[in-house]
Rosetta silent file (secondary structure, phi, psi, omega in degrees, C-alpha in Angstrom):
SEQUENCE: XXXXXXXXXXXXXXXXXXXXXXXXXXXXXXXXXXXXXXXXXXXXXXXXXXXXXXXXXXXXXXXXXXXXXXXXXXXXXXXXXXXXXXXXXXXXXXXXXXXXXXXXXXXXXXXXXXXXXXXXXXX
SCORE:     score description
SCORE:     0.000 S_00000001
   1 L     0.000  128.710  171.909   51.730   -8.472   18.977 S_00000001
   2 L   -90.311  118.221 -178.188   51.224   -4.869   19.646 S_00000001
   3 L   -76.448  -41.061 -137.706   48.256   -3.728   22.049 S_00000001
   4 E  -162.403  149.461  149.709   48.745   -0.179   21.844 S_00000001
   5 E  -125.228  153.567 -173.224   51.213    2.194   19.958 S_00000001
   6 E  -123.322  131.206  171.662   52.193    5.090   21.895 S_00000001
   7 E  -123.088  165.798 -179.257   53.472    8.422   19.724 S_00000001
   8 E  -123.963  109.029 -157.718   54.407   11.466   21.461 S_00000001
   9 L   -90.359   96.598  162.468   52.643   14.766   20.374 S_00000001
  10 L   -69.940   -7.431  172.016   55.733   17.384   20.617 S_00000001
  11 L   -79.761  -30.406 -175.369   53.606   20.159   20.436 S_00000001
  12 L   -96.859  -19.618 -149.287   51.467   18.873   23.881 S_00000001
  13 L    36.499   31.918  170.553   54.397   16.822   25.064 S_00000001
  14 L  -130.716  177.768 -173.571   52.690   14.349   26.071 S_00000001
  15 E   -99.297 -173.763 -160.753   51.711   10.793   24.357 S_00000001
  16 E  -133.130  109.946  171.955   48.641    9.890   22.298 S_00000001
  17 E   -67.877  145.720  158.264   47.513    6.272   23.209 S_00000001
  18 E  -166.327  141.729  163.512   45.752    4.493   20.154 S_00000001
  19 E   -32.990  131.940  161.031   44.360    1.136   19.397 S_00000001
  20 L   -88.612  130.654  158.283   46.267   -1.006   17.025 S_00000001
  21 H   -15.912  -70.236 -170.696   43.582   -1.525   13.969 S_00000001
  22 H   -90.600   11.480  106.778   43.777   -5.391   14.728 S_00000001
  23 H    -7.992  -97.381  179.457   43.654   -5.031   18.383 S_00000001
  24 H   -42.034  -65.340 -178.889   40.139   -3.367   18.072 S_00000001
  25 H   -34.534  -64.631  171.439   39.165   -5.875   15.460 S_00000001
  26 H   -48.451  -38.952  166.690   40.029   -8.980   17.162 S_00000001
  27 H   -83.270  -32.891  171.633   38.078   -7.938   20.429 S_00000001
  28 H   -59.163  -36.415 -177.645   34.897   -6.725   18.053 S_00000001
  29 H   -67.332  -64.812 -176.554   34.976  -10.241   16.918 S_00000001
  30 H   -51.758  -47.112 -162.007   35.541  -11.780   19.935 S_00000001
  31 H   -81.434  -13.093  154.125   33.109   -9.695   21.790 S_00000001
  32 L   -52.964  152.540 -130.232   30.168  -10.506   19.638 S_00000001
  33 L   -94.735   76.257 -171.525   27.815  -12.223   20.961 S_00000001
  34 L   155.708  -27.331 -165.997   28.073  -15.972   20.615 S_00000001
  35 H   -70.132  -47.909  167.372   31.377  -15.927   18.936 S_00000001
  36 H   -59.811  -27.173 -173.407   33.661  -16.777   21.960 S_00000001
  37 H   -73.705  -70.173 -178.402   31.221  -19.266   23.640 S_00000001
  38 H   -56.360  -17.946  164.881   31.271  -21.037   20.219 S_00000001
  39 H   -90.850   -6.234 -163.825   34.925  -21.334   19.724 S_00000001
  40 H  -100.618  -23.656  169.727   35.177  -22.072   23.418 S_00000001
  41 H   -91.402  -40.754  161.555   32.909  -25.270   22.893 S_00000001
  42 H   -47.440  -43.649 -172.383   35.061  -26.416   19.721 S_00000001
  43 H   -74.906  -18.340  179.293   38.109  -25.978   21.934 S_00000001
  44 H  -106.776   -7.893  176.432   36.797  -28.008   24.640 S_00000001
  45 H  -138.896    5.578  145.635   34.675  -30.923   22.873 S_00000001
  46 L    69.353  175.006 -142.840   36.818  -30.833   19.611 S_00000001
  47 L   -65.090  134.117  167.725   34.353  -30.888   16.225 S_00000001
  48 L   -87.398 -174.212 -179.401   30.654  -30.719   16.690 S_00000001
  49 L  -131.947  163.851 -170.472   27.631  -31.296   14.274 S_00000001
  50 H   -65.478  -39.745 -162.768   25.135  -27.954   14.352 S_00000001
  51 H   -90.944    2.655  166.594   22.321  -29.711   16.650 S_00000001
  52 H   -74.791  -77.474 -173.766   25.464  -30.680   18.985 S_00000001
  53 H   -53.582  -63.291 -162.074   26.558  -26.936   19.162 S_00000001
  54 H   -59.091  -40.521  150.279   23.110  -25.792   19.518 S_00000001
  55 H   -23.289  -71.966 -174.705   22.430  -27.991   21.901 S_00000001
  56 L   -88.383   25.881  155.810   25.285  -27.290   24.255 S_00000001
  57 L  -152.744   98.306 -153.651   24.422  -23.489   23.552 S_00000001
  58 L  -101.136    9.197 -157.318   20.852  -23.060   24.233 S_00000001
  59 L  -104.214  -54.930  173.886   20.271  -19.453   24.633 S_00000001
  60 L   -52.857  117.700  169.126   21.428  -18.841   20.955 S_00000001
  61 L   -59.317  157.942  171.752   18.667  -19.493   18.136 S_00000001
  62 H   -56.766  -43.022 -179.239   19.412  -21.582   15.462 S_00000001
  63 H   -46.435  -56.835 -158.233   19.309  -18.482   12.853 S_00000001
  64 H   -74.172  -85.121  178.891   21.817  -16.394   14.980 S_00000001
  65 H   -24.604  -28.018  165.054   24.086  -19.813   15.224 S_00000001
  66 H   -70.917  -53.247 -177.582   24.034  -20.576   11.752 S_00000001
  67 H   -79.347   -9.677  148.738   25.297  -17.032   10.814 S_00000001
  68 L   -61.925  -13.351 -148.682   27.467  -16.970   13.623 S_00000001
  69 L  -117.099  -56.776  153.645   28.939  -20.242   12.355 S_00000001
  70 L   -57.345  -23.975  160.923   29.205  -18.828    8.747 S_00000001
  71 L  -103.067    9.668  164.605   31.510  -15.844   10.073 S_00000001
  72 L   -67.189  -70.004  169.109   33.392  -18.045   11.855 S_00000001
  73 L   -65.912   14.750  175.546   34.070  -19.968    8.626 S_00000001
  74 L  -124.977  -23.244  162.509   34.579  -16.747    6.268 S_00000001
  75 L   -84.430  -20.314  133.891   37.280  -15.690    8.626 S_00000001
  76 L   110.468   66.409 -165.168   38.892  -18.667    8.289 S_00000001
  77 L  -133.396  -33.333  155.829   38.433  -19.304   12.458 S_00000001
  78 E  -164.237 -178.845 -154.292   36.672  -22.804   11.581 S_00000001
  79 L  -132.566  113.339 -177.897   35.999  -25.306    8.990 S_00000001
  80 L   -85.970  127.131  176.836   32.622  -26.977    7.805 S_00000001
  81 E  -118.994  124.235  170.351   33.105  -30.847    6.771 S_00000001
  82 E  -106.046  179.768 -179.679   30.652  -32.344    5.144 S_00000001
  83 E  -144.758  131.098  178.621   31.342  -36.309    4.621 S_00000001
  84 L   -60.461  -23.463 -165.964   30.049  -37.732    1.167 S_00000001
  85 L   -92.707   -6.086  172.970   28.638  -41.377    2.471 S_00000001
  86 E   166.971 -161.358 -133.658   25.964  -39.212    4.070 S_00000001
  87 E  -111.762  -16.374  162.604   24.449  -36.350    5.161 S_00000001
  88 E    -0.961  100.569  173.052   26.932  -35.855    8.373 S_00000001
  89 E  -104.760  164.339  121.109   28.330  -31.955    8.638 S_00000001
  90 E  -144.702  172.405 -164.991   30.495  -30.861   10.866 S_00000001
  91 L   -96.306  160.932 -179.030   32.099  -27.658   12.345 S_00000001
  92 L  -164.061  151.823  162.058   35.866  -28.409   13.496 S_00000001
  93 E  -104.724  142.742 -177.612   38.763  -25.427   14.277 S_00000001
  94 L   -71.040 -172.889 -152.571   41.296  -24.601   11.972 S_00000001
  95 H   -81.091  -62.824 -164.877   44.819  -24.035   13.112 S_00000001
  96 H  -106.271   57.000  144.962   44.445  -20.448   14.022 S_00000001
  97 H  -131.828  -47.538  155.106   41.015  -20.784   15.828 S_00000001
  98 H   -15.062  -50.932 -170.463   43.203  -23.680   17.695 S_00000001
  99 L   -98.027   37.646  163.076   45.178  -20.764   18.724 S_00000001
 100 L  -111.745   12.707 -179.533   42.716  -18.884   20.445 S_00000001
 101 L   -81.360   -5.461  175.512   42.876  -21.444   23.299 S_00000001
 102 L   -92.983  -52.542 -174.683   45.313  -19.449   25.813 S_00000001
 103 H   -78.786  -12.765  135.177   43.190  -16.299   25.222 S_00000001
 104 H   -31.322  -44.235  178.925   40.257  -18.448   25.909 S_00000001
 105 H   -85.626  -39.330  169.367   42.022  -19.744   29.071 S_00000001
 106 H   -72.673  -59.198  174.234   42.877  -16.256   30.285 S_00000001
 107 H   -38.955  -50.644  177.676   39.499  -15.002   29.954 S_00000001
 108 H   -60.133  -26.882  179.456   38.365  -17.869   31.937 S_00000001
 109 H   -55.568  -64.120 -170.458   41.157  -17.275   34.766 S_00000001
 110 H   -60.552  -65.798 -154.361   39.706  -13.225   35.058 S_00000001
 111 H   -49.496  -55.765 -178.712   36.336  -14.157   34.791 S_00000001
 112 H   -92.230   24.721  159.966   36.426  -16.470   37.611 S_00000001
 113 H   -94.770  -64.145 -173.480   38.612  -14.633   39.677 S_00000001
 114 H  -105.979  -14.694  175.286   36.873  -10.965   39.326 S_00000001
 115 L   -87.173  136.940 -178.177   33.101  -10.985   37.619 S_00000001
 116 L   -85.326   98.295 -165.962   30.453  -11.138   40.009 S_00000001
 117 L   -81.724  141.961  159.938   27.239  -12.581   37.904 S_00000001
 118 L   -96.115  156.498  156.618   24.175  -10.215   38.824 S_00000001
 119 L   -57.447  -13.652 -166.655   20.487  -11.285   38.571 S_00000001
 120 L   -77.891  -41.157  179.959   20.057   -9.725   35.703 S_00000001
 121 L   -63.688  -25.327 -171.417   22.738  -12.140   34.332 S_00000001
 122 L   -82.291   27.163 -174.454   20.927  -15.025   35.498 S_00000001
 123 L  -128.416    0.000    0.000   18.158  -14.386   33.193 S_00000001
Protein backbone atom coordinates (compact mmCIF):
# COMPACT_ATOMS: atom_id res chain seq x y z
CA UNK A 1 0.00 0.00 0.00
CA UNK A 2 1.13 3.38 -0.98
CA UNK A 3 1.35 6.25 1.78
CA UNK A 4 2.45 8.93 -0.33
CA UNK A 5 3.23 9.35 -4.14
CA UNK A 6 6.04 11.54 -4.81
CA UNK A 7 6.13 13.34 -8.57
CA UNK A 8 8.80 15.65 -9.41
CA UNK A 9 7.77 19.18 -10.69
CA UNK A 10 10.58 19.78 -13.56
CA UNK A 11 9.85 23.20 -13.78
CA UNK A 12 10.71 23.75 -9.65
CA UNK A 13 12.86 20.66 -9.58
CA UNK A 14 11.88 19.63 -6.75
CA UNK A 15 9.07 16.92 -5.62
CA UNK A 16 5.40 17.49 -4.78
CA UNK A 17 4.40 15.18 -1.80
CA UNK A 18 0.58 14.18 -1.95
CA UNK A 19 -1.73 11.99 -0.05
CA UNK A 20 -2.86 8.85 -1.70
CA UNK A 21 -6.92 9.39 -1.93
CA UNK A 22 -7.26 6.16 0.31
CA UNK A 23 -4.56 7.05 2.63
CA UNK A 24 -6.53 10.25 3.66
CA UNK A 25 -9.73 8.29 3.69
CA UNK A 26 -8.77 5.48 5.80
CA UNK A 27 -7.30 7.85 8.59
CA UNK A 28 -10.71 10.20 8.28
CA UNK A 29 -12.43 7.05 9.16
CA UNK A 30 -10.27 5.90 11.56
CA UNK A 31 -9.87 9.19 13.20
CA UNK A 32 -13.50 9.75 13.86
CA UNK A 33 -14.45 9.75 16.92
CA UNK A 34 -15.54 6.42 18.33
CA UNK A 35 -14.70 4.47 15.29
CA UNK A 36 -11.28 2.99 16.37
CA UNK A 37 -12.23 2.44 20.08
CA UNK A 38 -15.18 0.43 18.63
CA UNK A 39 -13.35 -1.81 16.34
CA UNK A 40 -10.67 -2.03 18.99
CA UNK A 41 -13.32 -3.59 21.48
CA UNK A 42 -14.62 -6.14 18.68
CA UNK A 43 -10.97 -7.06 18.18
CA UNK A 44 -10.34 -7.68 21.70
CA UNK A 45 -13.74 -9.26 23.14
CA UNK A 46 -14.78 -10.78 19.70
CA UNK A 47 -18.82 -10.02 18.91
CA UNK A 48 -20.74 -7.86 21.27
CA UNK A 49 -24.55 -7.10 21.69
CA UNK A 50 -25.16 -2.97 21.59
CA UNK A 51 -25.69 -2.63 25.58
CA UNK A 52 -22.28 -4.76 25.77
CA UNK A 53 -20.47 -2.17 23.47
CA UNK A 54 -22.05 0.65 25.15
CA UNK A 55 -21.31 -0.49 28.17
CA UNK A 56 -17.61 -1.07 27.75
CA UNK A 57 -17.66 2.47 25.97
CA UNK A 58 -19.27 4.81 28.28
CA UNK A 59 -18.38 8.19 27.16
CA UNK A 60 -20.20 7.57 23.76
CA UNK A 61 -24.16 8.07 23.80
CA UNK A 62 -26.22 5.54 22.59
CA UNK A 63 -27.38 7.82 19.45
CA UNK A 64 -23.70 8.55 18.41
CA UNK A 65 -23.01 4.53 18.89
CA UNK A 66 -25.80 3.42 16.99
CA UNK A 67 -24.76 5.58 13.94
CA UNK A 68 -21.32 4.90 14.52
CA UNK A 69 -22.21 1.20 14.39
CA UNK A 70 -24.32 1.72 11.17
CA UNK A 71 -21.11 3.20 9.30
CA UNK A 72 -19.21 0.62 10.44
CA UNK A 73 -21.68 -1.81 8.83
CA UNK A 74 -22.24 0.28 5.44
CA UNK A 75 -18.54 0.08 4.93
CA UNK A 76 -18.57 -3.31 5.20
CA UNK A 77 -15.96 -3.01 8.53
CA UNK A 78 -18.64 -5.14 10.64
CA UNK A 79 -21.63 -7.25 10.50
CA UNK A 80 -25.05 -7.04 12.47
CA UNK A 81 -26.54 -10.68 13.35
CA UNK A 82 -29.66 -10.88 14.40
CA UNK A 83 -30.67 -14.64 15.55
CA UNK A 84 -34.39 -15.65 14.69
CA UNK A 85 -35.28 -17.77 18.11
CA UNK A 86 -35.20 -14.32 19.68
CA UNK A 87 -34.58 -10.97 19.91
CA UNK A 88 -30.54 -11.40 20.37
CA UNK A 89 -28.43 -8.83 17.87
CA UNK A 90 -25.16 -8.73 17.58
CA UNK A 91 -22.22 -6.68 16.10
CA UNK A 92 -19.22 -9.13 15.05
CA UNK A 93 -16.05 -8.05 12.47
CA UNK A 94 -15.94 -9.02 9.08
CA UNK A 95 -12.76 -10.24 7.53
CA UNK A 96 -11.37 -6.91 6.64
CA UNK A 97 -12.27 -5.12 9.98
CA UNK A 98 -10.30 -8.43 11.33
CA UNK A 99 -7.54 -6.88 9.48
CA UNK A 100 -7.31 -3.76 11.15
CA UNK A 101 -5.79 -5.58 14.17
CA UNK A 102 -1.89 -4.83 13.47
CA UNK A 103 -2.81 -1.16 12.80
CA UNK A 104 -4.71 -1.31 15.98
CA UNK A 105 -1.63 -2.87 17.67
CA UNK A 106 0.72 -0.23 16.32
CA UNK A 107 -1.29 2.56 17.45
CA UNK A 108 -1.30 1.04 20.79
CA UNK A 109 2.68 0.47 20.77
CA UNK A 110 3.06 4.67 19.86
CA UNK A 111 0.52 5.63 22.08
CA UNK A 112 2.03 4.05 25.00
CA UNK A 113 5.40 4.73 24.23
CA UNK A 114 5.03 8.67 23.25
CA UNK A 115 1.42 10.40 24.31
CA UNK A 116 1.49 12.01 27.49
CA UNK A 117 -2.45 12.19 28.64
CA UNK A 118 -3.05 15.92 29.89
CA UNK A 119 -5.82 16.93 32.37
CA UNK A 120 -7.79 18.05 29.97
CA UNK A 121 -7.76 14.42 28.67
CA UNK A 122 -8.80 13.12 31.86
CA UNK A 123 -12.05 14.78 31.63
Amino acid sequence: MQMMSSETKPEEGGVDFALCPRFEQTFSFLGKKWNGLIIDVLLHEGPQRFRDLAHKIPRCSDRVLVERLKELEYNGVIVRRTFPDNSLIEYELTQKGEEFKDVMAAVHAWSDKWYCPTEADQK
